[in-house]
N, CA, C and O atoms as a Tripos MOL2 file, in Angstrom:
@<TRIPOS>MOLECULE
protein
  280   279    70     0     0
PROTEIN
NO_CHARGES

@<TRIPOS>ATOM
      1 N         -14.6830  -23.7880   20.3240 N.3       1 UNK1
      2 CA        -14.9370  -24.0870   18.9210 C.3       1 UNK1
      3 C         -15.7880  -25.3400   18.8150 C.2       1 UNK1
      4 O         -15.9860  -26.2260   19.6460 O.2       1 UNK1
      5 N         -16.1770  -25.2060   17.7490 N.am      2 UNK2
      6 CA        -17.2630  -26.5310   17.2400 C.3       2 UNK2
      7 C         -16.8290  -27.7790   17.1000 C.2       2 UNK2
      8 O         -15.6730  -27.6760   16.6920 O.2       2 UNK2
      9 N         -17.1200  -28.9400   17.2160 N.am      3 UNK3
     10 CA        -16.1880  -30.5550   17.1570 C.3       3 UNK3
     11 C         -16.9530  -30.7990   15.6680 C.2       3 UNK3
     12 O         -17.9510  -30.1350   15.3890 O.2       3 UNK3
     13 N         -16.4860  -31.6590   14.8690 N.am      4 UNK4
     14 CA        -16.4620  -31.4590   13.6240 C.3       4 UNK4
     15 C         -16.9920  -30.6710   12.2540 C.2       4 UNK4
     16 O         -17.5030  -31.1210   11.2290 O.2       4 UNK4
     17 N         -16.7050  -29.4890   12.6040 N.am      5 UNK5
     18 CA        -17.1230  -29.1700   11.8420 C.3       5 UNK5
     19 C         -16.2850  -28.3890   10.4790 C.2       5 UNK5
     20 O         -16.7810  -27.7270    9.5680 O.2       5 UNK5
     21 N         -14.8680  -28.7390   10.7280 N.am      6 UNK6
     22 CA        -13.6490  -28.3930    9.4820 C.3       6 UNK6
     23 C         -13.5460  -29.6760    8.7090 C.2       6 UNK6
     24 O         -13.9290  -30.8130    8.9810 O.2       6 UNK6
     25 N         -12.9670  -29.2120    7.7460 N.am      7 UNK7
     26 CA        -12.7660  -30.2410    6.7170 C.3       7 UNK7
     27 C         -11.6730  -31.1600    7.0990 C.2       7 UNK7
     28 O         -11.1550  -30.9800    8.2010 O.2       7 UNK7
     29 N         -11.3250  -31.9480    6.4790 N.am      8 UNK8
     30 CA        -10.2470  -32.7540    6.7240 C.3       8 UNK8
     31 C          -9.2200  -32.1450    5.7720 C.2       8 UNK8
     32 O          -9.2410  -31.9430    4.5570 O.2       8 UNK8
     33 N          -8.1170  -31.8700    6.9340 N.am      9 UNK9
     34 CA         -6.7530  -31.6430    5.9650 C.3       9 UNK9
     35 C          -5.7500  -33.0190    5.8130 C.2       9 UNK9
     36 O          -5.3810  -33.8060    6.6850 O.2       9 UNK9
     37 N          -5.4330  -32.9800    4.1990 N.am     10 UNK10
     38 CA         -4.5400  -34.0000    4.0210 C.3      10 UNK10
     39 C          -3.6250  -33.8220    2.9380 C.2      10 UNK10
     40 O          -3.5760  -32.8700    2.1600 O.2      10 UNK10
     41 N          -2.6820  -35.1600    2.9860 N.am     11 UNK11
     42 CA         -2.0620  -34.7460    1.5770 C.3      11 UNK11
     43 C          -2.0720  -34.6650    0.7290 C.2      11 UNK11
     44 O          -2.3170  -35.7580    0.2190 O.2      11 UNK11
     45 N          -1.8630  -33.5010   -0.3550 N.am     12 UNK12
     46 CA         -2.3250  -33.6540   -1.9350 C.3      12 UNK12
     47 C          -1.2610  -33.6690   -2.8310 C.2      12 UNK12
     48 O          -0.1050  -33.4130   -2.4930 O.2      12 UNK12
     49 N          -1.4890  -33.8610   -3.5810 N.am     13 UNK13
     50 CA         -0.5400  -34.4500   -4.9710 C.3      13 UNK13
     51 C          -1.3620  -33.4350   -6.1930 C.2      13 UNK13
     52 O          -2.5270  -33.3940   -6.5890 O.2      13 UNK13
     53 N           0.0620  -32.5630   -6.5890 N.am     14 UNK14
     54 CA         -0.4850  -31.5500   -7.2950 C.3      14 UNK14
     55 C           0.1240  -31.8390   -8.5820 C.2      14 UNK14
     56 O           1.3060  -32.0950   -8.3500 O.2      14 UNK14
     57 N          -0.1480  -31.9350  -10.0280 N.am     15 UNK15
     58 CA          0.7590  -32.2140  -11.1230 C.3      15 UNK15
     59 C           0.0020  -30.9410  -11.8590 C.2      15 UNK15
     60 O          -1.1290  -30.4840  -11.6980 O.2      15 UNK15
     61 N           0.7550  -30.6740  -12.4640 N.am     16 UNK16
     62 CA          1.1440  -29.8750  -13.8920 C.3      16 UNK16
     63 C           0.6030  -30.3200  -15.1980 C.2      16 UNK16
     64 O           0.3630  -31.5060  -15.4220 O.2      16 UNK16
     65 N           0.4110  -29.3710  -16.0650 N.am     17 UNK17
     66 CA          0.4540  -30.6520  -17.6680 C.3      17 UNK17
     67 C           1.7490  -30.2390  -17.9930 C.2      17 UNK17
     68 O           2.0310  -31.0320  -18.8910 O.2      17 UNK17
     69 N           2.8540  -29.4110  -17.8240 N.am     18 UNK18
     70 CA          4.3430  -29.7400  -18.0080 C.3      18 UNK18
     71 C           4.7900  -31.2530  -17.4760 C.2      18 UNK18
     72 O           5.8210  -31.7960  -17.8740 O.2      18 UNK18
     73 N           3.9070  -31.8340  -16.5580 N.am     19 UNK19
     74 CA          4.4630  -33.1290  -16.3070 C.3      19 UNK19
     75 C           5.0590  -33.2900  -14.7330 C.2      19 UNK19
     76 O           5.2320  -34.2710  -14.0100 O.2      19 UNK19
     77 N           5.2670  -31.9590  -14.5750 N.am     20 UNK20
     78 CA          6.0680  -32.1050  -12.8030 C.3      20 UNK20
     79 C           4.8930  -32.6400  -11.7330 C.2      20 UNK20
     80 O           3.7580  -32.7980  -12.1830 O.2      20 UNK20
     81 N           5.0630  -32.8170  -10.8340 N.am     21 UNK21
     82 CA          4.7810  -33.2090   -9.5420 C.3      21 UNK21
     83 C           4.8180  -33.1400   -8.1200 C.2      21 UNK21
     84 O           5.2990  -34.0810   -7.4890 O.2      21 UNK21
     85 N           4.5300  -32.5040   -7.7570 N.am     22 UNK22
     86 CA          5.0900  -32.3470   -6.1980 C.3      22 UNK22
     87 C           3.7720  -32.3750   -4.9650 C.2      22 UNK22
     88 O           2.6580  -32.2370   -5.4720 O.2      22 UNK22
     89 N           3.7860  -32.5090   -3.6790 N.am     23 UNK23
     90 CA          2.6310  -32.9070   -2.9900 C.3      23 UNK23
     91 C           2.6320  -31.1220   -1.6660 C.2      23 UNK23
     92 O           3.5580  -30.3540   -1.4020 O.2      23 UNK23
     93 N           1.5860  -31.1290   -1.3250 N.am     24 UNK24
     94 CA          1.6130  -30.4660   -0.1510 C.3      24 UNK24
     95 C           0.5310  -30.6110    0.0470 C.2      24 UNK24
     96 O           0.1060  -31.4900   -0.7020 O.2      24 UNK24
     97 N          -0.7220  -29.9570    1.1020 N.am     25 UNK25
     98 CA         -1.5250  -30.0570    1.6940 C.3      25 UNK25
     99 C          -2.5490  -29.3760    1.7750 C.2      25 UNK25
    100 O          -2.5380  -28.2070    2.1590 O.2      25 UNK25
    101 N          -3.8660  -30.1810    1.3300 N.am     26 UNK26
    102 CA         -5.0850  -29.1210    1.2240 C.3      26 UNK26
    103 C          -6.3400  -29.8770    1.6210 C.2      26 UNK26
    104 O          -6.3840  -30.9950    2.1330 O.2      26 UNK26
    105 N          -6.9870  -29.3690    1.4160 N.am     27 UNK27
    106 CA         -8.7370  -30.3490    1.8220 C.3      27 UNK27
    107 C          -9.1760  -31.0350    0.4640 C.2      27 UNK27
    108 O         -10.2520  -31.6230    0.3540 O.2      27 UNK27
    109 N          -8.1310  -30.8970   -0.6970 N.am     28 UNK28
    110 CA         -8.8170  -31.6580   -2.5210 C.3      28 UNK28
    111 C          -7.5570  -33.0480   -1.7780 C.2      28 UNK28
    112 O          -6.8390  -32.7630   -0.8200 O.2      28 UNK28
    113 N          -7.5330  -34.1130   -2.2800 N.am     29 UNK29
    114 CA         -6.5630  -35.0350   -2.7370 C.3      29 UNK29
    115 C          -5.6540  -34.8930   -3.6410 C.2      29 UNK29
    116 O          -4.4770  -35.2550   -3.6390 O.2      29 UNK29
    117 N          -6.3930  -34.2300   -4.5770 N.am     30 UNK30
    118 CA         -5.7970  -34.0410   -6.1240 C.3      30 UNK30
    119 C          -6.0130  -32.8570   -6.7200 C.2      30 UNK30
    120 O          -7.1380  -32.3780   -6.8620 O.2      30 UNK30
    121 N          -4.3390  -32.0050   -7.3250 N.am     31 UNK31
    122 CA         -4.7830  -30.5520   -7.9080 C.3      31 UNK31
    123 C          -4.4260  -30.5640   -8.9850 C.2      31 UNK31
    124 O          -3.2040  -30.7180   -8.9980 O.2      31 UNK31
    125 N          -4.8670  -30.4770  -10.0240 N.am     32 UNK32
    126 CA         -4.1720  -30.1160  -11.9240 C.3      32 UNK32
    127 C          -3.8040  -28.7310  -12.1030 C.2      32 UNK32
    128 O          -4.7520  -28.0320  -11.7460 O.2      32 UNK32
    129 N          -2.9270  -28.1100  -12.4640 N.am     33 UNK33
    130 CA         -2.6470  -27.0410  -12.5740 C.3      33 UNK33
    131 C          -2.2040  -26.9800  -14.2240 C.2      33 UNK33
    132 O          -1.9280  -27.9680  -14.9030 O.2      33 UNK33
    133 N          -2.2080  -25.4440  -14.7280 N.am     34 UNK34
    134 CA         -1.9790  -25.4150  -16.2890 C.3      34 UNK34
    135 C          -0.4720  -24.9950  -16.0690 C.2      34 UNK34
    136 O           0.3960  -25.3770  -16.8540 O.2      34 UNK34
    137 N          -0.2360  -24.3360  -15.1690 N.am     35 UNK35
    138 CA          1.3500  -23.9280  -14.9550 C.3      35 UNK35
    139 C           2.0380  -23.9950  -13.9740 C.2      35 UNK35
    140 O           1.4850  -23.7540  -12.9000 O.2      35 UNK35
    141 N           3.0110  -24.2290  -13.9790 N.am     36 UNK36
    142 CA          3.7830  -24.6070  -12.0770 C.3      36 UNK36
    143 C           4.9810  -23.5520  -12.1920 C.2      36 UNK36
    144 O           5.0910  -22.7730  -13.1390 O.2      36 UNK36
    145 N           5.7200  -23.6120  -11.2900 N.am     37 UNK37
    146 CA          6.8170  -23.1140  -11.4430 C.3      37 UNK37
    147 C           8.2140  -23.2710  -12.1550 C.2      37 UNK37
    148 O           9.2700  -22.6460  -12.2520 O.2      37 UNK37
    149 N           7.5630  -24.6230  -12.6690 N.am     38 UNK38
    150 CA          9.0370  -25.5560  -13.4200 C.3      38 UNK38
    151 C           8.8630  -24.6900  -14.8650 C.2      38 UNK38
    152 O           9.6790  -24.3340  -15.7140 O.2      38 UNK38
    153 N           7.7080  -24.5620  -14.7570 N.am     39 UNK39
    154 CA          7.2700  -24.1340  -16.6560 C.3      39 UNK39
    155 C           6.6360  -22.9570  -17.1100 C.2      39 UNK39
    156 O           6.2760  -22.7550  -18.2700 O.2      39 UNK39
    157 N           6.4540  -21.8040  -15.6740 N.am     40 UNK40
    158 CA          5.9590  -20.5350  -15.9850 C.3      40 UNK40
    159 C           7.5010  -19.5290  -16.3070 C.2      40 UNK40
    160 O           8.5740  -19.4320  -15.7110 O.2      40 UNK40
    161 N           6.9790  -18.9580  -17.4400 N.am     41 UNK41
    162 CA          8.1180  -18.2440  -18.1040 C.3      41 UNK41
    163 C           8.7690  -17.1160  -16.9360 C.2      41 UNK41
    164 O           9.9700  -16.8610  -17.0270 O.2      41 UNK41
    165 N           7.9830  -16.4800  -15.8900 N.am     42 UNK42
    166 CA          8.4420  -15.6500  -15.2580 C.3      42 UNK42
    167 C           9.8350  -16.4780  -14.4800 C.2      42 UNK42
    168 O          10.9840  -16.0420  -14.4040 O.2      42 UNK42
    169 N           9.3630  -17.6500  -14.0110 N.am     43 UNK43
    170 CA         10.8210  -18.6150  -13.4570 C.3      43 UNK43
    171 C          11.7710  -18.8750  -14.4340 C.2      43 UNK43
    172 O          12.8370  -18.2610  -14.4650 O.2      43 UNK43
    173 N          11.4170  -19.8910  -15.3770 N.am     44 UNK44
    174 CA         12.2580  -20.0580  -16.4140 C.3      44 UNK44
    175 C          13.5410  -19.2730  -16.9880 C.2      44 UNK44
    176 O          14.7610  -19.3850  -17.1080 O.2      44 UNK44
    177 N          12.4750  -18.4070  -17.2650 N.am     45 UNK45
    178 CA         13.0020  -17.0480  -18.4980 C.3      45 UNK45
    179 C          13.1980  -17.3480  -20.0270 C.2      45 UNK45
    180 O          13.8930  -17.0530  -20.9990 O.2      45 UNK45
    181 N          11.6810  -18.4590  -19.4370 N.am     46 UNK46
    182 CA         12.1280  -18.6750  -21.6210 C.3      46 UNK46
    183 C          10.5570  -18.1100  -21.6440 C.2      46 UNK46
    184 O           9.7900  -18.1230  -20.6810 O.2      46 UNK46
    185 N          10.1780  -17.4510  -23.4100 N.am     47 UNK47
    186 CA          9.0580  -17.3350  -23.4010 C.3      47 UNK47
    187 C           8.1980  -18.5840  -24.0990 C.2      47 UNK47
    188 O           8.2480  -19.0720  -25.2270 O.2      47 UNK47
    189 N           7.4970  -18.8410  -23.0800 N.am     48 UNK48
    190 CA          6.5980  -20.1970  -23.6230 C.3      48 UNK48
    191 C           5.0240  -19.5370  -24.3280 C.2      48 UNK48
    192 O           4.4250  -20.4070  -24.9620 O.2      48 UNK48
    193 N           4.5690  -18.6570  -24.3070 N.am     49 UNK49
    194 CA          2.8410  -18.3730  -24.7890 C.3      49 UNK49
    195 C           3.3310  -17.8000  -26.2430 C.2      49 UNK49
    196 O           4.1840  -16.9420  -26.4690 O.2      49 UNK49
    197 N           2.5710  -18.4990  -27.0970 N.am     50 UNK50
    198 CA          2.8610  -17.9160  -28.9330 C.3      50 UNK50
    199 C           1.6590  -16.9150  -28.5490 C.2      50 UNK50
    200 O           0.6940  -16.9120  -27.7850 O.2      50 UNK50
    201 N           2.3710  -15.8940  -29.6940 N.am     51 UNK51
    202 CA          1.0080  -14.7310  -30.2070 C.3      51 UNK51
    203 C          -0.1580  -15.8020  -30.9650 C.2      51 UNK51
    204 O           0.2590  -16.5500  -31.8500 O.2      51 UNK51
    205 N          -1.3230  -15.8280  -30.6570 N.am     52 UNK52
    206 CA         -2.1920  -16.6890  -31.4860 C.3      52 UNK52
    207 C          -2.7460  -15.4240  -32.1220 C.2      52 UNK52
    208 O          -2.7680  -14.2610  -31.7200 O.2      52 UNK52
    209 N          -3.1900  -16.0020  -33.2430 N.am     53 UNK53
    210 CA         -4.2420  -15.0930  -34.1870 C.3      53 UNK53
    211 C          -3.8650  -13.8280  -34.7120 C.2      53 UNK53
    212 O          -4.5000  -13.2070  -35.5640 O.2      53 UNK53
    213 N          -2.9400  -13.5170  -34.2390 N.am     54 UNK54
    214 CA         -1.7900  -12.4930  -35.2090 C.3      54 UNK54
    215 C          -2.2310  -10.9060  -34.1030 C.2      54 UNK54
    216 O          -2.1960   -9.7560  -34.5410 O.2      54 UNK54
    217 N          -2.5570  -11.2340  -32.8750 N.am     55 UNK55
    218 CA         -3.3390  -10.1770  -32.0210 C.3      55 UNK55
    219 C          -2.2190   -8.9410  -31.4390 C.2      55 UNK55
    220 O          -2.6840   -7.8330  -31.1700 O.2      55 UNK55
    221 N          -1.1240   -9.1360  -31.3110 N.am     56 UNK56
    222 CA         -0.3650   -8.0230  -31.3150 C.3      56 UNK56
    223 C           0.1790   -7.6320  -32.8160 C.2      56 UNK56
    224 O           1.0670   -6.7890  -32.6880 O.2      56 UNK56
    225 N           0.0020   -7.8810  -33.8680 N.am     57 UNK57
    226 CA         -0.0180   -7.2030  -35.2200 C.3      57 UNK57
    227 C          -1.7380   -6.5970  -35.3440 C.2      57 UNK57
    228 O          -1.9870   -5.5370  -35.9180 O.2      57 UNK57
    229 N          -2.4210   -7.1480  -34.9400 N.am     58 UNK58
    230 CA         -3.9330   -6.3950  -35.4170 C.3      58 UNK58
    231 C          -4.1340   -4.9360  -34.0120 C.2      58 UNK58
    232 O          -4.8450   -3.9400  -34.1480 O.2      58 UNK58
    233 N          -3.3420   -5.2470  -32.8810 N.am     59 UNK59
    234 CA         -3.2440   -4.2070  -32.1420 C.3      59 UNK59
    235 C          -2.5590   -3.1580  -32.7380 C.2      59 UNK59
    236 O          -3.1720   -2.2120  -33.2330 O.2      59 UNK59
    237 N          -0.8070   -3.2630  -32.7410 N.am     60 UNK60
    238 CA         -0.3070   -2.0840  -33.4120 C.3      60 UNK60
    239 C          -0.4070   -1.7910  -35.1560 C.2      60 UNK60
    240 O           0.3180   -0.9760  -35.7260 O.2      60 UNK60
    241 N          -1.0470   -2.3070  -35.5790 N.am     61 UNK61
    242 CA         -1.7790   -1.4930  -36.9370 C.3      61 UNK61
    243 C          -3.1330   -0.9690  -36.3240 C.2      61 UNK61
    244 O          -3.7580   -0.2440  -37.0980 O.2      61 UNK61
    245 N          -3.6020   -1.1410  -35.3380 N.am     62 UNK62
    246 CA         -4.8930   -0.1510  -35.4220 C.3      62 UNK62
    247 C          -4.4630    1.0450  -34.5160 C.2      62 UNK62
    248 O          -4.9600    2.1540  -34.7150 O.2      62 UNK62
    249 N          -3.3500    0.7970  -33.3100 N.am     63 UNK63
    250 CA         -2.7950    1.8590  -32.5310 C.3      63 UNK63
    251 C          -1.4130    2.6470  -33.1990 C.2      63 UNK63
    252 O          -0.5860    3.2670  -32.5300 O.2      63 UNK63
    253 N          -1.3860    2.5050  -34.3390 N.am     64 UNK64
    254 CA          0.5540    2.5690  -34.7540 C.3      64 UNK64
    255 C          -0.0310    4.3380  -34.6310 C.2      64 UNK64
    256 O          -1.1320    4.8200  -34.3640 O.2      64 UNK64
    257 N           1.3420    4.9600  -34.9780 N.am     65 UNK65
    258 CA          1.5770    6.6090  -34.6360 C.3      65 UNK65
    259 C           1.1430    6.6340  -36.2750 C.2      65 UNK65
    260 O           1.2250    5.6190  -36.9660 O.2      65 UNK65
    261 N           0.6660    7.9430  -36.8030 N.am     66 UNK66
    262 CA          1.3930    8.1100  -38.0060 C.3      66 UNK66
    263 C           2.3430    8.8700  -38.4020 C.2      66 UNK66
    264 O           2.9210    9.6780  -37.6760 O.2      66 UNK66
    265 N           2.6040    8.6520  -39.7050 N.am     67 UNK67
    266 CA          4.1960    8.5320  -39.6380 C.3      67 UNK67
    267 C           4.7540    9.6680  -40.1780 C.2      67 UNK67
    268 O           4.5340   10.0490  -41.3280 O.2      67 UNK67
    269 N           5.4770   10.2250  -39.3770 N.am     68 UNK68
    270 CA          5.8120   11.7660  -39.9800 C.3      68 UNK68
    271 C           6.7110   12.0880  -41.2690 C.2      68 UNK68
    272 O           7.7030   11.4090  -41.5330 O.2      68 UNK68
    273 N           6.2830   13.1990  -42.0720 N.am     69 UNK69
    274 CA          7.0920   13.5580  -43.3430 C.3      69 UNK69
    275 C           7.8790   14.7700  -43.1310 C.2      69 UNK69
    276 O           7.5450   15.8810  -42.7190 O.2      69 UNK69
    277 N           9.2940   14.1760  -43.6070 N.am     70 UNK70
    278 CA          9.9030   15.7710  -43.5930 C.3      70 UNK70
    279 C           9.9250   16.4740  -44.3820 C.2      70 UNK70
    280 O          10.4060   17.5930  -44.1990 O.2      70 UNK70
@<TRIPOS>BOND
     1     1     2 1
     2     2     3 1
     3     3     4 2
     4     3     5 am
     5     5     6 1
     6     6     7 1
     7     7     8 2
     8     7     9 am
     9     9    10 1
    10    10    11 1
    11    11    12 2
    12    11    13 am
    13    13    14 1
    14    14    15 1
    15    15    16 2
    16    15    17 am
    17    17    18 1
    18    18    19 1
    19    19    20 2
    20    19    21 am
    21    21    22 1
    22    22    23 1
    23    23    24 2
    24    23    25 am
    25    25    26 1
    26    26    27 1
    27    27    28 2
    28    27    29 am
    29    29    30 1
    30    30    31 1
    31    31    32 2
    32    31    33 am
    33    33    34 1
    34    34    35 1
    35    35    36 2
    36    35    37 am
    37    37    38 1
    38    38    39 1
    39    39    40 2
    40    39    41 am
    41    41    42 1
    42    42    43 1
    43    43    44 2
    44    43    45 am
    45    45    46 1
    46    46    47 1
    47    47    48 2
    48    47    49 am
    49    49    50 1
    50    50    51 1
    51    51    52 2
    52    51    53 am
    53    53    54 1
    54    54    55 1
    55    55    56 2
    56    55    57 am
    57    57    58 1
    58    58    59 1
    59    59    60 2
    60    59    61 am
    61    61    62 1
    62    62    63 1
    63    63    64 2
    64    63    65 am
    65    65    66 1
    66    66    67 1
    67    67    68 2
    68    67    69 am
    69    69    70 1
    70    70    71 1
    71    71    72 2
    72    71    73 am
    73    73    74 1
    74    74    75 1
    75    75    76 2
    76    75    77 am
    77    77    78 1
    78    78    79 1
    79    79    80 2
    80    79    81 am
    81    81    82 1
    82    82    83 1
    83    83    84 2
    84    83    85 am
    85    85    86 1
    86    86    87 1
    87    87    88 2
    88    87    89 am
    89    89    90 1
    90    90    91 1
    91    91    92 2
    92    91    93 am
    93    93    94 1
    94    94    95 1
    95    95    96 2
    96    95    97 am
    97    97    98 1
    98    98    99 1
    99    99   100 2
   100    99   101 am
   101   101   102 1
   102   102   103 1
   103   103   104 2
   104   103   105 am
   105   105   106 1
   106   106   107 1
   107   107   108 2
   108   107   109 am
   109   109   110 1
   110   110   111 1
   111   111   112 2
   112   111   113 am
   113   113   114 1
   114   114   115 1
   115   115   116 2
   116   115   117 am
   117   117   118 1
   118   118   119 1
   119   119   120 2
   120   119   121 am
   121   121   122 1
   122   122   123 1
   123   123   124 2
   124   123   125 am
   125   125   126 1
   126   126   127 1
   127   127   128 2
   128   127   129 am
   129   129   130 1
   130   130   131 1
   131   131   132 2
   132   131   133 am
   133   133   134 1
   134   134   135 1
   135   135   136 2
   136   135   137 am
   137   137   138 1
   138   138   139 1
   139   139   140 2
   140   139   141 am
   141   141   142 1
   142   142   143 1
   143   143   144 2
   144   143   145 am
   145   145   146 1
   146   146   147 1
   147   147   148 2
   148   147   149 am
   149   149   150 1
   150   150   151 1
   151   151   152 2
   152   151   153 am
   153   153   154 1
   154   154   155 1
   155   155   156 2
   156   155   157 am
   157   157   158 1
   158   158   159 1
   159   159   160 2
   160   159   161 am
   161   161   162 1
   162   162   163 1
   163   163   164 2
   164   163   165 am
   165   165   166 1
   166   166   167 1
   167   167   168 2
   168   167   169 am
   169   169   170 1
   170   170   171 1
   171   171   172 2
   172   171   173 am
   173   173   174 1
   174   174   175 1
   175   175   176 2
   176   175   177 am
   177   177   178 1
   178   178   179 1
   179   179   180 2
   180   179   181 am
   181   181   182 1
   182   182   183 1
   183   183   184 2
   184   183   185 am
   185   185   186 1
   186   186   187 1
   187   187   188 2
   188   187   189 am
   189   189   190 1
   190   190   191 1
   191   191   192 2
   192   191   193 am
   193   193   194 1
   194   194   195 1
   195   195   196 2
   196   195   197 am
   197   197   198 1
   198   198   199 1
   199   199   200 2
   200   199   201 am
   201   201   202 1
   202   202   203 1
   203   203   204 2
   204   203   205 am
   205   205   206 1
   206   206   207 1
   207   207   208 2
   208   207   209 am
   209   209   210 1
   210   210   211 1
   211   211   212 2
   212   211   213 am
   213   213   214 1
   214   214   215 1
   215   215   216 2
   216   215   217 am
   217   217   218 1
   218   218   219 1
   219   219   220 2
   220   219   221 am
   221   221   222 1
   222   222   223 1
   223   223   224 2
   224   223   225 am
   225   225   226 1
   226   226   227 1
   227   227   228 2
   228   227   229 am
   229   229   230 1
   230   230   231 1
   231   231   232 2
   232   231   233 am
   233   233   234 1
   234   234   235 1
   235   235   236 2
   236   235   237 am
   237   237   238 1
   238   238   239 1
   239   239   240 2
   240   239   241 am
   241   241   242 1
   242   242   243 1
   243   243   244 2
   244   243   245 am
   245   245   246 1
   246   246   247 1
   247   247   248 2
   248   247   249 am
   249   249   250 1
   250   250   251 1
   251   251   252 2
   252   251   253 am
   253   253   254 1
   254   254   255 1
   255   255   256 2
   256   255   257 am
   257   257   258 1
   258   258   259 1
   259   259   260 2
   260   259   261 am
   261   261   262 1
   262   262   263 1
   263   263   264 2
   264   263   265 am
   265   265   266 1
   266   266   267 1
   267   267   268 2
   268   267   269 am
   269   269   270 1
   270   270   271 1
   271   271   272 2
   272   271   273 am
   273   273   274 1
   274   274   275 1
   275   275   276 2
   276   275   277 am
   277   277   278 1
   278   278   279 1
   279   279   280 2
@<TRIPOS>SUBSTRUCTURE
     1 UNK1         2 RESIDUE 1 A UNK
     2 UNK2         6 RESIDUE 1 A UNK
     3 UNK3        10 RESIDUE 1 A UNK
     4 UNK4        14 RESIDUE 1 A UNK
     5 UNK5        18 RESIDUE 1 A UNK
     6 UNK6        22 RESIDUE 1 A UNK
     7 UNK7        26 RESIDUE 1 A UNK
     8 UNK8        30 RESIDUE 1 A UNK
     9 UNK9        34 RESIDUE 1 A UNK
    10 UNK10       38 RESIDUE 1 A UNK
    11 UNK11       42 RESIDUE 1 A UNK
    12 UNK12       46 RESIDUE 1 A UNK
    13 UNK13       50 RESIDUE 1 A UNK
    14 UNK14       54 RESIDUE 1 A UNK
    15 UNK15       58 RESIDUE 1 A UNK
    16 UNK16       62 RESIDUE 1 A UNK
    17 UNK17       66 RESIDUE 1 A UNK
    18 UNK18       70 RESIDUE 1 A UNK
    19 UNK19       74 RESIDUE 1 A UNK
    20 UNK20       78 RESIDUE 1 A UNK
    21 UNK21       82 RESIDUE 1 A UNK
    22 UNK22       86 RESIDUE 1 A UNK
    23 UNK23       90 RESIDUE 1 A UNK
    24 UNK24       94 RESIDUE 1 A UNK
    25 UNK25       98 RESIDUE 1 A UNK
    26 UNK26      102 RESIDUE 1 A UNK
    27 UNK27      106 RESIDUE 1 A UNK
    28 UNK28      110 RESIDUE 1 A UNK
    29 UNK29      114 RESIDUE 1 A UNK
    30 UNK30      118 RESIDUE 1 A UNK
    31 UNK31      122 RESIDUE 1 A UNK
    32 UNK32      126 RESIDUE 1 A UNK
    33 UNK33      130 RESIDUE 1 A UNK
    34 UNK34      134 RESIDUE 1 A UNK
    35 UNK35      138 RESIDUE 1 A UNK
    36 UNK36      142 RESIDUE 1 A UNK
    37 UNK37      146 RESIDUE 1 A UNK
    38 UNK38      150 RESIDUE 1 A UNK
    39 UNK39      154 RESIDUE 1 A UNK
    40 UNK40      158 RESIDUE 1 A UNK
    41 UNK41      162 RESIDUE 1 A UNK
    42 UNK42      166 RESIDUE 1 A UNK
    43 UNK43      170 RESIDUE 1 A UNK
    44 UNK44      174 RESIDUE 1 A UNK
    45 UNK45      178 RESIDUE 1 A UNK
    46 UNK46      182 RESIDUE 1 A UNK
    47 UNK47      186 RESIDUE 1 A UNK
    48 UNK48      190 RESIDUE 1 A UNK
    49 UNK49      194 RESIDUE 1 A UNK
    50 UNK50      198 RESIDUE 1 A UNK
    51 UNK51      202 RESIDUE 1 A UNK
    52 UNK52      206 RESIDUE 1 A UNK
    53 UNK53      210 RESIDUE 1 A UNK
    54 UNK54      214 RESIDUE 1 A UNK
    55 UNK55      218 RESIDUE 1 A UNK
    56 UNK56      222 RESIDUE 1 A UNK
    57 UNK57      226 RESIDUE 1 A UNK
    58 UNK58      230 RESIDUE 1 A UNK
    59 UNK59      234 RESIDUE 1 A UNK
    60 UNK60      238 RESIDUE 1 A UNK
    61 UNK61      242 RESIDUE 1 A UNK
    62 UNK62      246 RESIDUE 1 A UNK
    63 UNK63      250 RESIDUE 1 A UNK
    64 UNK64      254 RESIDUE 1 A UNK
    65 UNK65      258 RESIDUE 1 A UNK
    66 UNK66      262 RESIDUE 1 A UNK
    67 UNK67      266 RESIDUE 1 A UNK
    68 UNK68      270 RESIDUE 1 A UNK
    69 UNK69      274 RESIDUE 1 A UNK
    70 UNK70      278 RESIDUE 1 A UNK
């Protein structure tokens, strides 16, 4: 193999905008992430993302069934 020619691996310090923190190891120093595991709903089990813009009401009024008469 080649003499320098990999990056340098070191330790990084990864934060969240939930605020958490934790370090492991990559070739950046520094990683920002929008979601970690402290605060993604699949871990949690709370739901954190609002419907914006009313987009699952403008979906099922344009997909709804119609509606049967007896």
């Amino acid at each position: 193999m080649k003499d320098d020619i990999h990056p340098n691996y070191q330790d990084c310090k990864v934060t969240c905008s939930c605020g958490e923190t934790f370090s492991t190891r990559s070739t950046l120093s520094e990683i920002k992430v929008e979601v970690c595991s402290a605060c993604h709903p699949f871990y949690t089990g709370k739901q954190k993302l609002v419907d914006t813009a009313g987009r699952v009401e403008r979906f099922n009024k344009k997909y709804r069934r119609p509606e049967t008469t007896k």
